[in-house]
N, C-alpha and C positions, 0 to 999 in steps of 0.2 A: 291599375297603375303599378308597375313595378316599386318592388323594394328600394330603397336608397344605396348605394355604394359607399362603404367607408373609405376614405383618405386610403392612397396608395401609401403601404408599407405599414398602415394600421388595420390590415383587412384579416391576418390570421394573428394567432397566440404564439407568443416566442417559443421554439422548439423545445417539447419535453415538457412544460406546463400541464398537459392535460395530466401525466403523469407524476407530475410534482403534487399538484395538487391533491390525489387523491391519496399521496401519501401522508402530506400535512393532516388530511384530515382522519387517518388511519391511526395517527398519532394520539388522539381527540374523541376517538369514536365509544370505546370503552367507558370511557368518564361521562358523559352524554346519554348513551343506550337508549338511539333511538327507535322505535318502529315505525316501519313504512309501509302502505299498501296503495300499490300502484294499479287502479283499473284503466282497461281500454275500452272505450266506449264504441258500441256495435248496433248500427240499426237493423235488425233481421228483414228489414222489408228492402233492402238494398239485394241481396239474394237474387241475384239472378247471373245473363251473362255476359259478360265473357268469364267473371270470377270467381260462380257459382262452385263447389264443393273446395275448389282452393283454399276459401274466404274462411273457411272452418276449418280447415287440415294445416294449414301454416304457423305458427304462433308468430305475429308481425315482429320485427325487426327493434321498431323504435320502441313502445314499452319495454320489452328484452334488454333493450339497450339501456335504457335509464336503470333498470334492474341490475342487471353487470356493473356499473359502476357504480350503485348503492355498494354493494357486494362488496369489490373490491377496493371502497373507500374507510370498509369495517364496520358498514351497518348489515347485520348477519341478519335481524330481524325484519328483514323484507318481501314482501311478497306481491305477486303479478296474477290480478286477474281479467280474465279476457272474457268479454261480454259474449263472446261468439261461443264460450263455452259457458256460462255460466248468466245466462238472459235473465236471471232473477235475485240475482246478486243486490242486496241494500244495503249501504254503505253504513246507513244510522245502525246498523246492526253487527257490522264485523265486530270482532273481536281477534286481537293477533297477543301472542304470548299473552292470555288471560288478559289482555285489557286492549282499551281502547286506542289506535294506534298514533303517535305525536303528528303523524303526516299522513295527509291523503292528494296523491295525485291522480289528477282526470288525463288520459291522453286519448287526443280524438283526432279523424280527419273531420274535415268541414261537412262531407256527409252525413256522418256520425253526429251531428250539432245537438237533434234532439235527446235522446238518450246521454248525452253526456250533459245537459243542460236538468236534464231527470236526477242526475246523477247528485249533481253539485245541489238542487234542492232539497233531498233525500239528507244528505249530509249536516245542512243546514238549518235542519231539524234540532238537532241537539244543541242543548244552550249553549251560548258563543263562550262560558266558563270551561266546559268541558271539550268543546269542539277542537277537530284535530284541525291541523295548518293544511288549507287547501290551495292545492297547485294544480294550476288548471298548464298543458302543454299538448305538440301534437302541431299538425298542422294546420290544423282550425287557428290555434294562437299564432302562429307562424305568420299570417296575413290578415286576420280576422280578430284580433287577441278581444277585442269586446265581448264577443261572444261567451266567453266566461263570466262576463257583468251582469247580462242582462239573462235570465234562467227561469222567467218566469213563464206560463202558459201563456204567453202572447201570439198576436196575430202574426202569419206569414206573410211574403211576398210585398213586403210595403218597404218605401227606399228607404225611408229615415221611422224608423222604430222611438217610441215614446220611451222615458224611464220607467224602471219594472216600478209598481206599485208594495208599497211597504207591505209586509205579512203580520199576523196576529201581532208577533212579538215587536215590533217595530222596525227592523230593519228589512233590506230585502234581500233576497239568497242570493249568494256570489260566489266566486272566487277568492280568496284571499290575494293571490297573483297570480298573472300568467306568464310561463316561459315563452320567450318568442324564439327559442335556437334549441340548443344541443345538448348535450350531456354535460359539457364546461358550465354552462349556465347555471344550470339547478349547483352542481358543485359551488360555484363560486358563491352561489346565495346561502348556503347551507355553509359554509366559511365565515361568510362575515354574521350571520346569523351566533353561530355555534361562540364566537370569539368574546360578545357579549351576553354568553344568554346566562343566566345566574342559576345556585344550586338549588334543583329543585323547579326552577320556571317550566311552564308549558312554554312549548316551541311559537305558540303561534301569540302566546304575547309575547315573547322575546321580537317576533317579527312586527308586530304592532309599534312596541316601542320606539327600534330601529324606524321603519317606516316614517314613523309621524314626523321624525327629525331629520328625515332625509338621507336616512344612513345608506340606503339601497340606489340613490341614485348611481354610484359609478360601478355599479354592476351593469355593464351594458346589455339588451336583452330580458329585459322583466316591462312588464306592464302593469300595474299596481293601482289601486282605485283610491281614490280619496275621500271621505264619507261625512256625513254630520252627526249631529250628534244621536240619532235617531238610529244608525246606522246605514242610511242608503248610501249609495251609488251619486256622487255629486260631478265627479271629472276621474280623470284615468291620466297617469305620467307614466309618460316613456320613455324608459334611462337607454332607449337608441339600438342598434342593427348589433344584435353578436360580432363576437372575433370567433372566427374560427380555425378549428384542429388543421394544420396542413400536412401533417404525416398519421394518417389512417389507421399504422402500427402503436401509436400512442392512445386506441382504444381499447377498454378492457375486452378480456377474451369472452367470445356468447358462451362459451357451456354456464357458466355463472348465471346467467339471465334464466336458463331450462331449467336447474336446480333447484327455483323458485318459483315455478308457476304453481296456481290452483290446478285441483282437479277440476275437470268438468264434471260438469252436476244440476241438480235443481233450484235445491239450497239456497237460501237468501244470505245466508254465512261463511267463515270461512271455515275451512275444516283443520282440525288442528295441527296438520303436515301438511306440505307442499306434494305434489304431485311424482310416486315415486322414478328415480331416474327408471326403473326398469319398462312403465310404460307411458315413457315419455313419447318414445316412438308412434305408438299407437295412437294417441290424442295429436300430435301433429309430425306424421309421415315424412311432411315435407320440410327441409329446415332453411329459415330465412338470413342469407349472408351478404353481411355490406362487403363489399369488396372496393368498388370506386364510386366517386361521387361526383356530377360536373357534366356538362354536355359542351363541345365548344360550338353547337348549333344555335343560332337564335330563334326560332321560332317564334312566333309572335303569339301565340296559343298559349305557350307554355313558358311557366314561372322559371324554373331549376336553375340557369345560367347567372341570374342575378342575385339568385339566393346564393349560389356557391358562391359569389363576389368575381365570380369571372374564373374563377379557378377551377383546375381539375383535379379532386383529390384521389387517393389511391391508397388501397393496400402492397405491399410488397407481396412476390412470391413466396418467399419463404414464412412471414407471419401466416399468410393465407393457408400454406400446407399444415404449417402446426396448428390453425385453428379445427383445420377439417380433420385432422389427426384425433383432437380432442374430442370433438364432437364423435364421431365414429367409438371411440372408445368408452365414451361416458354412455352415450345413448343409443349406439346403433345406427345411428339416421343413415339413409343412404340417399335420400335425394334432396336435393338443394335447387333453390332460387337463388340467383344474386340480385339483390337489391339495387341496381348499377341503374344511372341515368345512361349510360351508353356506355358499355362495357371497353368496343374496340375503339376509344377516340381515341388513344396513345399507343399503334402497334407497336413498340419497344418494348412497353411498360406490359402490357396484354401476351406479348409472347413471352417474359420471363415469366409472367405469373404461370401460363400452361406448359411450358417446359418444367418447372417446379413442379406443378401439380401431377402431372406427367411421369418424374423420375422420385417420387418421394415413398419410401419403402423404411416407415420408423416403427419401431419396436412392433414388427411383424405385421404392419398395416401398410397394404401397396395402395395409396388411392387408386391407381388407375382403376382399378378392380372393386373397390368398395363404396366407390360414390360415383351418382351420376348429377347433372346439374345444367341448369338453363338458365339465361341471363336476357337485357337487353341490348339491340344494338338496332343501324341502321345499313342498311341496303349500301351503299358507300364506302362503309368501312368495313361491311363483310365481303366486298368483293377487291378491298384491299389485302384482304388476308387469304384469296383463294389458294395460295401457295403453302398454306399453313394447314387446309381442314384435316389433316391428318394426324397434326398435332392437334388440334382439337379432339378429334375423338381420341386420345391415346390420353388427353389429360381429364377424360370423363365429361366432358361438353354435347348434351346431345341435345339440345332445343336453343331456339335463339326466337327471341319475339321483336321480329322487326319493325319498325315503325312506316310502315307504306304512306299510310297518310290518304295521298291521294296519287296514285302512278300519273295521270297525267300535268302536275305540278301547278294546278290552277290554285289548291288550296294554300301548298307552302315548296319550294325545291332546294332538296338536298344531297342530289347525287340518283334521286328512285323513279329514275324513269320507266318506262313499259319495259323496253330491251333488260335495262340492268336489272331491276327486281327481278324478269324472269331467270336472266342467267344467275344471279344470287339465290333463287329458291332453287332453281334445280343442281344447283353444285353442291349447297347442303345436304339436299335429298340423297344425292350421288353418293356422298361420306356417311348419311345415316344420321344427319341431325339434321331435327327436324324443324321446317322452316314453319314459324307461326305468324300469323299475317294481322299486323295492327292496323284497320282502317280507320278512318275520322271522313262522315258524310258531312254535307254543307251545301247551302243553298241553292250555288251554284252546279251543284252536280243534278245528271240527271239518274232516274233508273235503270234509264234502259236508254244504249244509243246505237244509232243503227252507220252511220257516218266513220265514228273510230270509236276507241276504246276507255271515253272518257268516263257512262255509265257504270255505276256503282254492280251492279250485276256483269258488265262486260269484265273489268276488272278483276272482280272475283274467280273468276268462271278461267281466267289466265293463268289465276294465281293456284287455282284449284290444280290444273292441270301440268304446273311449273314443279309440283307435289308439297302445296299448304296444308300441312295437318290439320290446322285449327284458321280459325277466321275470328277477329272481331269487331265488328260496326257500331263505332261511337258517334252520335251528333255533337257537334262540337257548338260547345255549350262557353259562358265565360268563365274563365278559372282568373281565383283574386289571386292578384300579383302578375297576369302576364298584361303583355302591351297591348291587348286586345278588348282588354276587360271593361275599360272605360268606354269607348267607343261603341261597345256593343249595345250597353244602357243608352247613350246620350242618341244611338241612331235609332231606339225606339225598337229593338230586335228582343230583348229581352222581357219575356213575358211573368206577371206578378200576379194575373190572376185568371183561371180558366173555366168557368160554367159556376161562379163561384167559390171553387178551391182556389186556396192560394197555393204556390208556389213554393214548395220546403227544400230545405237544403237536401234532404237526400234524394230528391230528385235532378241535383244537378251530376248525375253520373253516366250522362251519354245516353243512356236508354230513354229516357223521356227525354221528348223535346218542346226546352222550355226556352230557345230561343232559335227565330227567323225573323229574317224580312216578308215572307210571301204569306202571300194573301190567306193562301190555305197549308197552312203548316204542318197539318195533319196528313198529308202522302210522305211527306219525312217521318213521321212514326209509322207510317206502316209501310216505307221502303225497309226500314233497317228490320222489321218482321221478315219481311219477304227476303230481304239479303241471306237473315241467318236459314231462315227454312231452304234457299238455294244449296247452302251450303251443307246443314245438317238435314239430313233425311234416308229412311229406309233406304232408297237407292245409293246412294253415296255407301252408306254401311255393308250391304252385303256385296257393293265392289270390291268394297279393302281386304274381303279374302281374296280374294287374287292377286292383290298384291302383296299378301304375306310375307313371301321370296326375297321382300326389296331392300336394302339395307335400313329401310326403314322398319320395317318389323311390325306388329302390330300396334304402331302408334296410329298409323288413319284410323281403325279399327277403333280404338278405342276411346280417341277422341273424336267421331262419330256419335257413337253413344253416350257419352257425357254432356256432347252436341244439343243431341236429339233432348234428353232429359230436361238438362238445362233452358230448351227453348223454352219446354214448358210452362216453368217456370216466368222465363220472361211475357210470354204472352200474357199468360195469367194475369203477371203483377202491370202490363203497360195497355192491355187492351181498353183499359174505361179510362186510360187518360187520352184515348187516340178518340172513343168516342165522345170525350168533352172537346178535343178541338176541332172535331168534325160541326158536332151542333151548339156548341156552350160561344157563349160571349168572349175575347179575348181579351184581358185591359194589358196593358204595354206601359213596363218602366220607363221615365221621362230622366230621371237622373240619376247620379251613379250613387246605389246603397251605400247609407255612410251610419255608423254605431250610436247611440243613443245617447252617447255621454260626448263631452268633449274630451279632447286630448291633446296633450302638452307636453314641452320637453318637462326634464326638471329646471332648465334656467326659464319657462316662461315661451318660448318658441315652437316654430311647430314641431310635432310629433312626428317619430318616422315611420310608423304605420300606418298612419292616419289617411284618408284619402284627399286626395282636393291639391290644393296649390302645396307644395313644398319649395317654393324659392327661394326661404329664406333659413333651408336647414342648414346646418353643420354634420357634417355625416359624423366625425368624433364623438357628437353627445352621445 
């Protein structure tokens, strides 16, 4: 079930807010001296492909992000550590400036669940006198925000999960709160927090107090538990849907966020400095840039459109040049991802940012020449800009990962038919960027089809030849928060348990498939085997020197062999779930997983995270 929509004209923060705000509490932050340590939580068994060696070379976006604007709200004592680099990291153990830090945040996606559920137990080790304020965020809380409640070793795969059972001490390990939004969020909570907290108070009873009196309700965006005396987990209030930033330029700048990371390491601790800028490059090559945010497609798969509230946000050109200006000069980076739900949805907005990027030459730094970078887009709106690809490569744009989906439009249609996807891949190729091919398989498709070009392999085989650098084959799986999600449980598609494994969240990432209607579900795990081996293989690879010549250059080449590597990898990690659904017993969700607690507005109605009937919300709470 999608998210709820706030009231037209209460759906973003009055302009400049984000920025107000952080200056209020810049005011504030000296007198307070907090520390923070912000981990992202990383399951290594997720590791494989399409994401495989990125997933470790990137430092993600969104903890960076919340990091930047700790930073530049004048909490200096902050710091980011990424599971990806540091797998052994114990939270009961950090120490940040010689002591123990007032704040610890978890930020995870819904794959990530166990390891950040590790995390938050780990933490909650130490007595709730001394224990720092935990903040669970990420996009687990986003649509899932329970998930930070319940952290015990419990079973997988079950719709309605039991409450975690009390620990030694008497209560059970949680969250303190969960973010359900954006950088504004945590700020606003750390406002009304800091406004009352007394000289001397630990932060996290300053928040207990607040709490218990309701002080956090008109924070919109937190999910908060309500406990007994024992300490458990009794219900969960939700002070309702974020407002959100609508000028992109009102976010702090990322070098602040790089400035702050851990080094990678083995280490269960922190190390006494952040990771130096000089090799900052080295631990993450690749650097992660929001630039826009918003799709105006609906897809019924996917959440983004109602997360955004129907909007599409943006950076300006010129913010974007001096971000990458900075970047370049603090750290060297030279390649970039944009973090964009659909980069080209606004051609206006899309061509001044690459004309800026394009003609920007500050204090002796041409981007054109010092950064390269790839974003997302769809087959539609790249071949609305075919009159453009040369601004694109001139403003440093040389991959684009399009969203195919399905060419023959059975699964969803947006403009990607046979014809157009191939004229879109090969006009890129033509320019020398390079075209990266996002599939999503489904029940309805076949392997192989001998009629037209509906099979998973016929398609590929188009897109290969149209010149797709890369390929990747996702089973489309439910994701919480899109219009799909409900449906998929309640028709009995969604499976919970397979030769007796159950069902874990980091299996919901395309590679295994843990949902179908058909009988034998298991030729869908091993179609997307046989798609990637189609696609990545010895042959394929020592073609691409021949095509060295092409304006493509040796990207076939090279992502061939990260290909071939990576399949490895996937086989490895999906082959014994292909042989559970070959001989293992299947059992099949009956209804749509709902959290273990109840949850409520703060007036008493329902909750806007919550699943099941909402008719009687008020989107303003």
């Amino acid at each position: 079930m999608p998210l709820p929509i706030r009231d037209s004209g209460d759906q973003l923060l009055p302009p400049g807010e984000l920025v107000d705000i952080r200056r209020r509490l810049r005011a504030v932050a000296d007198r307070h001296d907090l520390a923070t340590v912000i981990a992202c939580a990383f399951d290594h068994r997720t590791r494989m492909l399409p994401f495989i060696f990125a997933d470790t070379r990137m430092a993600p976006a969104g903890p960076r992000a919340i990091g930047s604007a700790l930073i530049d709200s004048g909490f200096a004592k902050t710091r980011i550590v990424l599971q990806q680099w540091n797998r052994n990291f114990q939270p009961s153990r950090m120490q940040l400036d010689g002591r123990m830090p007032d704040i610890f945040g978890v930020s995870s996606m819904s794959l990530h669940t166990a390891p950040a559920r590790a995390m938050i137990r780990d933490i909650c080790r130490i007595d709730p006198a001394r224990r720092p304020l935990v903040i669970a965020g990420g996009s687990m809380c986003v649509y899932e925000p329970w998930e930070a409640f319940y952290t015990t070793e419990g079973e997988w795969g079950t719709a309605t999960r039991k409450a975690a059972p009390s620990s030694e001490k008497g209560d059970s390990p949680h969250a303190d709160v969960a973010v359900t939004g954006e950088e504004y969020v945590l700020l606003n909570l750390l406002e009304v927090l800091l406004a009352e907290r007394g000289s001397g108070e630990p932060i996290r009873q300053t928040f207990l107090r607040i709490r218990d009196r309701g002080g956090l309700d008109g924070v919109p965006g937190l999910v908060y538990p309500r406990t007994d005396a024992a300490g458990r987990v009794i219900e969960l209030v939700d002070t309702g849907i974020q407002r959100l930033v609508g000028d992109l330029d009102e976010l702090p700048f990322a070098d602040a966020g790089y400035a702050i990371l851990e080094a990678p390491g083995k280490g269960a601790t922190l190390a006494s400095q952040p990771l130096a800028a000089n090799l900052v490059r080295k631990a993450s090559p690749i650097g992660s840039l929001t630039i826009t945010f918003g799709c105006k497609f609906s897809c019924e798969y996917c959440p983004i459109p109602v997360y955004n509230q129907r909007h599409i946000r943006s950076k300006s050109g010129d913010r974007l040049a001096e971000e990458l200006v900075r970047l370049v000069k603090a750290y060297k980076i030279r390649y970039y991802f944009g973090t964009d739900d659909n980069f080209l949805n606004n051609q206006p907005r899309a061509l001044a940012i690459l004309e800026k990027i394009a003609a920007t030459d500050q204090g002796g730094i041409r981007l054109r020449n010092k950064v390269r970078w790839g974003t997302e887009a769809t087959v539609h709106d790249t071949l609305a800009m075919r009159d453009h690809m040369d601004l694109m490569v001139r403003a440093g744009l040389r991959a684009l990962w399009l969203g195919v989906e399905d060419m023959s439009g059975a699964l969803v249609r947006k403009g990607q038919g046979h014809d157009r996807t191939v004229e879109a891949f090969k006009l890129m190729a033509d320019h020398g960027i390079a075209p990266m091919a996002m599939m999503m398989h489904h029940d309805a498709q076949p392997l192989l089809s001998t009629r037209d070009d509906s099979g998973l392999l016929n398609q590929i085989n188009l897109l290969r030849k149209a010149g797709a650098v890369s390929v990747q084959v996702l089973m489309i799986t439910p994701s919480a928060g899109s219009k799909l999600f409900d449906g998929m449980y309640t028709s009995g598609q969604v499976f919970t348990e397979v030769a007796g494994k159950g069902v874990e969240p980091r299996m919901y990432d395309g590679n295994h498939v843990i949902a179908s209607g058909l009988s034998e579900p298991w030729r869908k795990q091993l179609n997307i085997q046989i798609a990637y081996l189609f696609f990545y293989n010895p042959l394929r690879f020592f073609a691409g020197f021949f095509k060295l010549g092409s304006k493509l250059k040796k990207k076939p080449v090279g992502m061939q062999a990260l290909g071939m590597v990576g399949l490895v990898h996937t086989i490895r990690r999906t082959i014994g779930w292909a042989g559970r659904l070959i001989f293992g017993r299947i059992k099949r969700a009956k209804d749509v997983p709902a959290g273990p607690f109840p949850m409520r507005s703060p007036t008493g109605g329902v909750a806007a995270h919550a699943r099941g009937e909402r008719a009687d919300i008020t989107s303003g709470q």
